[in-house]
N, C-alpha and C positions, 0 to 999 in steps of 0.2 A: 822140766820145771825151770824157767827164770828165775833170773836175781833178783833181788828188791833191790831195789834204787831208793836210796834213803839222803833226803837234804839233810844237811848239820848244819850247824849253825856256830862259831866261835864260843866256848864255854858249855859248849853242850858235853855232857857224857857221857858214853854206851857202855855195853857190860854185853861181848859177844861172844859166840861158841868158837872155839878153836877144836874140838874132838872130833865135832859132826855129828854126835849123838843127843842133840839138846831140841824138846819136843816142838820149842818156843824159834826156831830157827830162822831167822840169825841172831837173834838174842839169846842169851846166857843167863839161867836163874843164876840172881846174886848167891847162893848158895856153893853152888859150884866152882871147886877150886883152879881147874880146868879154865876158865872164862877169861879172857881178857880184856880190860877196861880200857877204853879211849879216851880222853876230855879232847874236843876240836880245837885249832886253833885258828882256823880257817874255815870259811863256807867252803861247803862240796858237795859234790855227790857221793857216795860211795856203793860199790856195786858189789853188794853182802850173800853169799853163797845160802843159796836154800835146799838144796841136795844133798850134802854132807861128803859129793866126791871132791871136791876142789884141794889144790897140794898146796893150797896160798890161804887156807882158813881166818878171819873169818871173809875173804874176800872170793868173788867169783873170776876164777884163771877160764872157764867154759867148758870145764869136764863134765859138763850136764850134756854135749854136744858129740855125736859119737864123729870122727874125725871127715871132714871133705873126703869125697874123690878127687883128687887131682883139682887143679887150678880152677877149672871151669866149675866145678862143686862148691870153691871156696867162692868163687867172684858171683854167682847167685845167692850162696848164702850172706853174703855180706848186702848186695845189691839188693838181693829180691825177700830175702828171709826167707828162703827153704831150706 
């Protein structure tokens, strides 16, 4: 599973999961005390965890990716997307 790639935009504000456990992922029912809200202050992208394994919640670190073999593993995955 990929991230979502999400444009923001200055004044905009999210309400995301930090637990991993939120059905709506990477969003956060406003209900949920758990959630953490953002207001942007800048355009961006942000690259928002849809797995629920990432150790940098609610952002995508790539623990959706089980690790390269060696150099050559990683320089195709990068280059080639395998």
């Amino acid at each position: 599973m990929l991230p979502e790639v999400r444009q923001v935009q200055p004044g905009d504000t999210v309400h995301l999961c930090v637990c991993g456990r939120s059905p709506q992922a990477p969003d956060c029912p406003d209900t949920c005390p758990q959630g953490t809200s953002l207001t942007i202050v800048r355009e961006q992208r942000l690259l928002l965890c849809r797995c629920g394994r990432s150790r940098d919640l609610p952002y995508c670190d790539g623990s959706h990716n089980p690790p390269a073999p060696g150099w050559r593993g990683k320089w195709q995955r990068f280059w080639l997307g395998h």
